[in-house]
SEPA-930315 format. One record per residue (C-alpha): residue number from 1; x, y, z. Coordinates in nm, 4 decimals. Example, Ala and Ser with C-alpha at 12.3 -4.5 7.8 and 13.67 -1.06 7.14 Angstrom:
BEGIN
+-----+----------+----------+----------+
:   n :        X :        Y :        Z :
+-----+----------+----------+----------+
:   1 :   1.2300 :  -0.4500 :   0.7800 :
:   2 :   1.3670 :  -0.1060 :   0.7140 :
+-----+----------+----------+----------+
This chain:
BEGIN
+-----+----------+----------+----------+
:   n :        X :        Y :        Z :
+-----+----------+----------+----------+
:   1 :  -6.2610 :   3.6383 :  -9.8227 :
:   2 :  -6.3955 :   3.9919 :  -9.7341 :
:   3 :  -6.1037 :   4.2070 :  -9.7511 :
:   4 :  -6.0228 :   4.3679 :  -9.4222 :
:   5 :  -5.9671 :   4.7533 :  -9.3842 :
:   6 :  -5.6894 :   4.7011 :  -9.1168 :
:   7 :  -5.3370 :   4.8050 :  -9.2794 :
:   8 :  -5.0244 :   4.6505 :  -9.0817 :
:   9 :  -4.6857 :   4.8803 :  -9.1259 :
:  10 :  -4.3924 :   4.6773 :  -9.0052 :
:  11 :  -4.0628 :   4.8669 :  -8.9397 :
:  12 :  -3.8415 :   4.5845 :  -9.0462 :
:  13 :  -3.4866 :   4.6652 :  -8.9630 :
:  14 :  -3.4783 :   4.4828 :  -8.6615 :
:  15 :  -3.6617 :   4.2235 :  -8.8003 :
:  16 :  -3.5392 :   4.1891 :  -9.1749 :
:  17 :  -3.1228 :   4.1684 :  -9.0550 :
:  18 :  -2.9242 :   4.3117 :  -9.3991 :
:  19 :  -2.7007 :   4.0268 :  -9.3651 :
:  20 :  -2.9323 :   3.7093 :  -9.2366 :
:  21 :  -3.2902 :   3.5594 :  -9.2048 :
:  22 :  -3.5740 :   3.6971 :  -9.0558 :
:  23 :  -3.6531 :   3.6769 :  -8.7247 :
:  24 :  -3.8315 :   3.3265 :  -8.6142 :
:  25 :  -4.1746 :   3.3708 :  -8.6222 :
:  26 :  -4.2094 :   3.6907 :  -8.8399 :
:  27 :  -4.2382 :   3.5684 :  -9.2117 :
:  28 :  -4.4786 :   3.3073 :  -9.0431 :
:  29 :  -4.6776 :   3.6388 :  -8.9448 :
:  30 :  -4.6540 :   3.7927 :  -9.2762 :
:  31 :  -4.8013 :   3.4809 :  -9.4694 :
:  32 :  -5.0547 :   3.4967 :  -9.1449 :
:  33 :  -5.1769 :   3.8430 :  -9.2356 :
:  34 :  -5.1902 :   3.8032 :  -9.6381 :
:  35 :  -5.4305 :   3.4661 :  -9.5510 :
:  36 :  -5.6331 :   3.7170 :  -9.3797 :
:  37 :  -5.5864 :   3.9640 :  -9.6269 :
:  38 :  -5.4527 :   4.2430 :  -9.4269 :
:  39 :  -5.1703 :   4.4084 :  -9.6222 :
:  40 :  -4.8250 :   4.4665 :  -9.4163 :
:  41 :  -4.6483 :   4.7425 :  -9.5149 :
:  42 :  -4.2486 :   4.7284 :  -9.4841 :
:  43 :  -4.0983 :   5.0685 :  -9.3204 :
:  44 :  -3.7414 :   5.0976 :  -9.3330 :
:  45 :  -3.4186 :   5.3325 :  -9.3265 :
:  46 :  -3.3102 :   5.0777 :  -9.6819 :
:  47 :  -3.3223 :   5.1846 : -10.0077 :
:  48 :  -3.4953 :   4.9628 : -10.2303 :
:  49 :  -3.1883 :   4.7756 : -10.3693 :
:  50 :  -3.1186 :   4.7025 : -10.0590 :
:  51 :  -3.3953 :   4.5005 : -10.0380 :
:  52 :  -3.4329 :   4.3108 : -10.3554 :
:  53 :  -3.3058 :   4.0077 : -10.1494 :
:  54 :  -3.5800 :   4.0195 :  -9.8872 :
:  55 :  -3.8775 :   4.1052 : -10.1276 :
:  56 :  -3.7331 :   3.7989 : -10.3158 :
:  57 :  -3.6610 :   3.5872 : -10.0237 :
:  58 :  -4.0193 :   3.6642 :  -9.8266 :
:  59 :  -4.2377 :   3.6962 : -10.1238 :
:  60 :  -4.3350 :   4.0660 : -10.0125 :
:  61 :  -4.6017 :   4.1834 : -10.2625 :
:  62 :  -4.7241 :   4.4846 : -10.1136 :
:  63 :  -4.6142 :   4.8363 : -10.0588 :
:  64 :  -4.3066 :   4.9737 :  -9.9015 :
:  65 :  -4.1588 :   5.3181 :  -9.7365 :
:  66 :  -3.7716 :   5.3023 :  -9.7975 :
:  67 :  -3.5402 :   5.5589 :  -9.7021 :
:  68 :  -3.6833 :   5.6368 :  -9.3628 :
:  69 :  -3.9959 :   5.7937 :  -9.4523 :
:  70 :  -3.8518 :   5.9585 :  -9.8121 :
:  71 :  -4.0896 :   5.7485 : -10.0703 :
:  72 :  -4.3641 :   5.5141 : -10.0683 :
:  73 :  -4.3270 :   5.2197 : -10.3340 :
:  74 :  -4.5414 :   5.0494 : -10.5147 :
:  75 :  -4.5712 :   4.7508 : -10.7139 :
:  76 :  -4.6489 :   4.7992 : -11.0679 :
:  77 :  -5.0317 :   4.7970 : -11.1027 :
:  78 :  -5.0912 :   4.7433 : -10.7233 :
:  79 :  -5.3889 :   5.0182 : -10.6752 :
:  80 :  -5.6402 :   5.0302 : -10.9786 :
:  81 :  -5.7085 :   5.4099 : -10.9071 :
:  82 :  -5.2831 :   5.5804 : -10.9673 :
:  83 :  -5.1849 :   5.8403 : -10.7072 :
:  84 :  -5.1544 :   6.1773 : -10.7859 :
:  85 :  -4.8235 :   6.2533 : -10.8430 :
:  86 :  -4.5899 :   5.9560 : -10.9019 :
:  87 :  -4.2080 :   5.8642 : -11.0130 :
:  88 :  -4.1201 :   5.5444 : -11.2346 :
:  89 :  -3.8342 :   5.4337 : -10.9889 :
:  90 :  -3.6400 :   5.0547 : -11.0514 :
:  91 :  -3.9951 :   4.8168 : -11.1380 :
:  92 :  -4.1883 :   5.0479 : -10.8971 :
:  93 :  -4.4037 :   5.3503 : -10.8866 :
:  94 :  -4.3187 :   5.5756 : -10.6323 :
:  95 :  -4.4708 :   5.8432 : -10.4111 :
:  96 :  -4.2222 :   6.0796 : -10.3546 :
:  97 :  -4.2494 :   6.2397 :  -9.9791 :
:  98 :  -3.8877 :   6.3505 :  -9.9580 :
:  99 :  -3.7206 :   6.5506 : -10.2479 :
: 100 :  -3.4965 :   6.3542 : -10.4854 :
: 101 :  -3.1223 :   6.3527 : -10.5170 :
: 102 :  -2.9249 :   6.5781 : -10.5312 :
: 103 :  -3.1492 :   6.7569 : -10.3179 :
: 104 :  -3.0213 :   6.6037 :  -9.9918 :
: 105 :  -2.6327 :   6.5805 : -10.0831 :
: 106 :  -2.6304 :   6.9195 : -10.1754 :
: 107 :  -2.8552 :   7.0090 :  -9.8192 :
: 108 :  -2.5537 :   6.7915 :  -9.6528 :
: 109 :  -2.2952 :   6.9924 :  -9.8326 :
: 110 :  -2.4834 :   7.2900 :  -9.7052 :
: 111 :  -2.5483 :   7.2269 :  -9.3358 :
: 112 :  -2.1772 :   7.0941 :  -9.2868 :
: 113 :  -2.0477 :   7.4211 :  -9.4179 :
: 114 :  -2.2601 :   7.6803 :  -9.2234 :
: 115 :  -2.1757 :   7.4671 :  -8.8905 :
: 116 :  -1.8179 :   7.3929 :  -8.9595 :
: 117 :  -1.8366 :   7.0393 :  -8.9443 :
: 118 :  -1.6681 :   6.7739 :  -9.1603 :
: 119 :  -1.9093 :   6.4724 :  -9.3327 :
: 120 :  -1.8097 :   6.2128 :  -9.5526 :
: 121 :  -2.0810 :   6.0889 :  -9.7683 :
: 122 :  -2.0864 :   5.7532 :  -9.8419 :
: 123 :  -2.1131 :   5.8003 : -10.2521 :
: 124 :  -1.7339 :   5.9615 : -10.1771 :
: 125 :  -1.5693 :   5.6432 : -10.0996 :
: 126 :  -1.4016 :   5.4584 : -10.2824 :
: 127 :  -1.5556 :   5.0474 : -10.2794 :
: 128 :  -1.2905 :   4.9345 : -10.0277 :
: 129 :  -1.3350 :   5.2354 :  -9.8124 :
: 130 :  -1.6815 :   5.1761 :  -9.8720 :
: 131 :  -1.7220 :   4.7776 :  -9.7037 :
: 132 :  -1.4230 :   4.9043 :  -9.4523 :
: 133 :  -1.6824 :   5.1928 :  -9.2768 :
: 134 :  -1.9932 :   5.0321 :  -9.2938 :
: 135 :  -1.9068 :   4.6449 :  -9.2053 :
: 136 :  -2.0497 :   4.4995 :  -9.5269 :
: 137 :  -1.9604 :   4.3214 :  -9.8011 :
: 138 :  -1.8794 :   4.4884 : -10.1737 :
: 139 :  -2.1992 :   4.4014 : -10.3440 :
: 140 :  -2.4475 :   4.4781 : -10.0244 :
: 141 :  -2.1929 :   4.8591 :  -9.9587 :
: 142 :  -2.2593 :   4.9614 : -10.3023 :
: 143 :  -2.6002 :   4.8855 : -10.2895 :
: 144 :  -2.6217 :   5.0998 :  -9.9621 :
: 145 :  -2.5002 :   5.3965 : -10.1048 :
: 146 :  -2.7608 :   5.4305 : -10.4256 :
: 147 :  -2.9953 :   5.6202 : -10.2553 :
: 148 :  -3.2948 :   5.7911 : -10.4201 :
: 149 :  -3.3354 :   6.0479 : -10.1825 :
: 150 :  -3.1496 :   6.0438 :  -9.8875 :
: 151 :  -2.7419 :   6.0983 :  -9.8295 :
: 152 :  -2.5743 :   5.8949 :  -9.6286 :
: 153 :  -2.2817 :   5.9967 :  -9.4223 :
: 154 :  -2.0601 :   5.9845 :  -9.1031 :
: 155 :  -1.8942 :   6.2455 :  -8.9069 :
: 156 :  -1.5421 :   6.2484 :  -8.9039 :
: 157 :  -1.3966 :   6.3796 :  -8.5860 :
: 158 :  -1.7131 :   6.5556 :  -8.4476 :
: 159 :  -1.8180 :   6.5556 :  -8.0822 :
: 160 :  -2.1637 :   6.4854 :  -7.9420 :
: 161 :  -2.1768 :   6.8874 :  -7.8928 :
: 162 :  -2.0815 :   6.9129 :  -8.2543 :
: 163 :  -2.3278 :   6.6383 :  -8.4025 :
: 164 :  -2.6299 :   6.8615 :  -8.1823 :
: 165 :  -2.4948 :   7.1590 :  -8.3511 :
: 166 :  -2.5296 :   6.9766 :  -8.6815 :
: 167 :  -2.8748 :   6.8662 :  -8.6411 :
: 168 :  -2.9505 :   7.2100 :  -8.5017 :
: 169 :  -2.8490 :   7.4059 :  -8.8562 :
: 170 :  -3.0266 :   7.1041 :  -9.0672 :
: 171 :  -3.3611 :   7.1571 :  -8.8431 :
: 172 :  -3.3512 :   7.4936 :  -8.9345 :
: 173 :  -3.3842 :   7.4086 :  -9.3121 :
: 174 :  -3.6221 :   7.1406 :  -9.2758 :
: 175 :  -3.3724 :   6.8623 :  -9.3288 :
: 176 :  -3.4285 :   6.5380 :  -9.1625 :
: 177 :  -3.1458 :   6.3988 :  -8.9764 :
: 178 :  -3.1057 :   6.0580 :  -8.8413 :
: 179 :  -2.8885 :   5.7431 :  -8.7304 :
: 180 :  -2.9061 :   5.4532 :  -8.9211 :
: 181 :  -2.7113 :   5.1849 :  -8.7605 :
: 182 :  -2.3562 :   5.3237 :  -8.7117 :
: 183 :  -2.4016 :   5.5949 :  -9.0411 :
: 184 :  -2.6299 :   5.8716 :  -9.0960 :
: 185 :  -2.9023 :   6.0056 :  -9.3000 :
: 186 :  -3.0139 :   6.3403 :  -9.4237 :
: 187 :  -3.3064 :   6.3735 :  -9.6178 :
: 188 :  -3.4884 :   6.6963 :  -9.7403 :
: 189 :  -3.8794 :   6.6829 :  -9.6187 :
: 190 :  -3.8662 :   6.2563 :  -9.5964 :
: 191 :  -4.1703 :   6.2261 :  -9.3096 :
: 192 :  -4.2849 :   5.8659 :  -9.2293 :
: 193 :  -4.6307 :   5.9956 :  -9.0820 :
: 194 :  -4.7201 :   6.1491 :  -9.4365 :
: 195 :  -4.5992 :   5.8244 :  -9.6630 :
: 196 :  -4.8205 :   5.6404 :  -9.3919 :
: 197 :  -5.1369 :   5.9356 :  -9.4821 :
: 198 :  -5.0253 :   5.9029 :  -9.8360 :
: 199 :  -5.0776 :   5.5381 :  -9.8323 :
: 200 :  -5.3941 :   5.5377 :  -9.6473 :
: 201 :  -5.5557 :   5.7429 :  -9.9206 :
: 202 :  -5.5119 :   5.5098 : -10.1290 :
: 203 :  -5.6279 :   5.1873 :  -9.9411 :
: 204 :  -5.9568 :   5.3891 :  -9.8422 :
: 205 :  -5.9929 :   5.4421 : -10.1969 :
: 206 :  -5.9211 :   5.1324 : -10.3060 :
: 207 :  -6.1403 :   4.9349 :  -9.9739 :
: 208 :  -6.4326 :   5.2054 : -10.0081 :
: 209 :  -6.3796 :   5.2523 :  -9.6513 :
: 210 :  -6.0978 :   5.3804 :  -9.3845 :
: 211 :  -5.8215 :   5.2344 :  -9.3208 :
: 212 :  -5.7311 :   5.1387 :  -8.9444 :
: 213 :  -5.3523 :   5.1157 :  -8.9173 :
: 214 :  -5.1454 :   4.9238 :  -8.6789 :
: 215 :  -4.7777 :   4.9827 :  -8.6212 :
: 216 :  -4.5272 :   4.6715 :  -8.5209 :
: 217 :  -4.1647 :   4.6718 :  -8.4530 :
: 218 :  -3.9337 :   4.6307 :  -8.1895 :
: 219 :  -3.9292 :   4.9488 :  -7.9426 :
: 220 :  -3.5692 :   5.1028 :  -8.0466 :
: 221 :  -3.6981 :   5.1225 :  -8.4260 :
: 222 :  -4.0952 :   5.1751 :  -8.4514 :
: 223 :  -4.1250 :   5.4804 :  -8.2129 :
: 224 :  -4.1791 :   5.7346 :  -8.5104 :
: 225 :  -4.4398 :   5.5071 :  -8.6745 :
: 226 :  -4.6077 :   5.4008 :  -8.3690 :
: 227 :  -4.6935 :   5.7935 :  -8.4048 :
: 228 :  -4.8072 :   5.8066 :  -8.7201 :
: 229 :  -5.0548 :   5.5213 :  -8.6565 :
: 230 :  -5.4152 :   5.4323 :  -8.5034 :
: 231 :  -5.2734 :   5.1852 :  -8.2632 :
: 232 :  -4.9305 :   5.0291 :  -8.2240 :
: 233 :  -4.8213 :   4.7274 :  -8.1311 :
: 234 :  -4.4173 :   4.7552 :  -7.9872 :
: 235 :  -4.1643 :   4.4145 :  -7.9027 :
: 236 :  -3.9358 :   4.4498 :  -7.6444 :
: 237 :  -3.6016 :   4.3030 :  -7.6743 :
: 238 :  -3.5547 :   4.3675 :  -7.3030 :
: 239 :  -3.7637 :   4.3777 :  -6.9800 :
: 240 :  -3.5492 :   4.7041 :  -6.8914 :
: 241 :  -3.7146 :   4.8535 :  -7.2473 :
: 242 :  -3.8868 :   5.1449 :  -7.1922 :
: 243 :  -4.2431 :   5.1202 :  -7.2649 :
: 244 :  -4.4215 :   5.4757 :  -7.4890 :
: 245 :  -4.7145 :   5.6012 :  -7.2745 :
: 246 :  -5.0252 :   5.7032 :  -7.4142 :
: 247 :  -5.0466 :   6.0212 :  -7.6304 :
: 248 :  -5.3177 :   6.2672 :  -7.6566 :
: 249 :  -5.4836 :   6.1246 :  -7.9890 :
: 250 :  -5.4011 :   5.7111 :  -7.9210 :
: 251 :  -5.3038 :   5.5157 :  -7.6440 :
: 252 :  -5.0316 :   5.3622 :  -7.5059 :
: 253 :  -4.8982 :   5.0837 :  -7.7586 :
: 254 :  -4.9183 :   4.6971 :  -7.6552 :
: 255 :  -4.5937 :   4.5715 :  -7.5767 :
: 256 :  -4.4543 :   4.1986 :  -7.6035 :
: 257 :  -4.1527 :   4.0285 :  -7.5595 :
: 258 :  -3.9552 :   4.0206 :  -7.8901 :
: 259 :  -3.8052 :   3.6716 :  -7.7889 :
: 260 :  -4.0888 :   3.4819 :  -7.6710 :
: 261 :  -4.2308 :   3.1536 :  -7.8677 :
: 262 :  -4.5968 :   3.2940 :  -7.8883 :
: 263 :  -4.4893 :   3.6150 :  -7.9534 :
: 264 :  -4.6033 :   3.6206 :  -8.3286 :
: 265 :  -4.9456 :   3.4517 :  -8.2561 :
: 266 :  -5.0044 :   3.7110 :  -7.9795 :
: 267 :  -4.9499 :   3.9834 :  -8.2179 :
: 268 :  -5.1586 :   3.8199 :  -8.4934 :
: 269 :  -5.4723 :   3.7712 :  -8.2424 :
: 270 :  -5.4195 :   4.1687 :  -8.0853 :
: 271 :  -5.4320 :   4.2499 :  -8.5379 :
: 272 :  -5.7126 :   4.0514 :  -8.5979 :
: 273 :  -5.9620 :   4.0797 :  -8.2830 :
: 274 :  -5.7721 :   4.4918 :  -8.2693 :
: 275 :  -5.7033 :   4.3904 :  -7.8891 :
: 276 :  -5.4534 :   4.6960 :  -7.7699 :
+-----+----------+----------+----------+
């Protein structure tokens, strides 16, 4: 089969529970897309221990961006032609987009102090402190917390007015800061539109032609890579969800239902026949 030049990026922390199965439908849609031989690309806020299970458990074989947009990972050998600048990381190359540890839990250490605001990273805890603030069991907690570029954390005590002040000061350095689940993240220079550009280069390389990129995920968790793509295709987990309007360089994404039976075939068809 001609190999297409369309490159999926699935956010899949909506999709991909930490604790769980996939979502009915969506491995379905991953083997769907490899038949066709469109590669789908996992985006998520995980580090890549965290998801050794899933890789294993789907049979992912392609690319990932972990850590919200930090690195791009690759599987040994996946691109003939080797990117520029790489890491050896785990049993993957990396692009690093972010800036490696301790870069962002000394940034953390930094922005808490100028704005008078107490953090606790999650690398502080001890393990039962650890699975008591973050819900999870010992092995998945510890696997949370061994992060190659960002620093997880949670406020302790702050207000909302506080937490804007926060984000405020780490803006100002160029830190990334956001929520991941009921924690937080701060990474120095992590940017999900460049690991998507990043990635790109190498797939037009590698295809001898340019890549057209589609974005799927559920509305609460794709917004930033819906951005960062040529067309985006969003799953609303309610009717009440707010649907993105169109933006001055791409239009307004195609929304389904995230519930629906034929939701997966819909979205395969829109891929393949680039209905949006």
């Amino acid at each position: 089969m001609r190999p297409s030049n369309t490159v999926v990026f699935c956010a899949i922390d909506d999709l991909v529970p930490l604790s769980g199965n996939p979502l009915t439908g969506f491995p379905e849609f991953l083997d769907a897309l490899a038949g066709r031989s469109i590669p789908a690309i996992w985006v998520t806020s995980r580090n890549r221990h965290q998801l050794d299970a899933a890789i294993r458990r789907l049979g992912h074989a392609e690319p990932f961006i972990a850590e919200g947009g930090s690195g791009v990972y690759l599987p040994l050998d996946y691109f003939h032609l080797k990117p520029e600048r790489t890491v050896r990381l785990g049993r993957f190359t990396c692009i690093p987009i972010a800036a490696p540890q301790p870069a962002a839990e000394e940034g953390l250490e930094l922005v808490a102090e100028e704005a008078g605001i107490s953090v606790v990273p999650l690398r502080s805890l001890s393990a039962r402190e650890l699975m008591q603030n973050t819900g999870l069991s010992r092995q998945e907690a510890e696997a949370a917390r061994q992060r190659d570029f960002d620093e997880l954390f949670f406020f302790a005590g702050a207000s909302e007015k506080d937490i804007q002040t926060f984000r405020q000061r780490a803006e100002h350095h160029g830190f990334a800061v956001r929520a991941v689940g009921g924690l937080w993240s701060l990474a120095v220079n992590a940017n999900v539109r460049t690991a998507v550009q990043q990635l790109c280069k190498l797939y037009d390389r590698a295809l001898h032609a340019h890549t057209f990129t589609v974005a799927v995920g559920t509305t609460t968790d794709a917004a930033d890579l819906a951005k960062s793509c040529d067309r985006a295709l969003l799953l609303r987990q309610r009717s009440s969800n707010k649907i993105p309007a169109a933006s001055a360089d791409r239009p307004a994404p195609k929304h389904l239902p995230l519930f629906s039976a034929d939701t997966w075939i819909l979205a395969l068809e829109a891929i393949e026949k680039r209905q949006f």
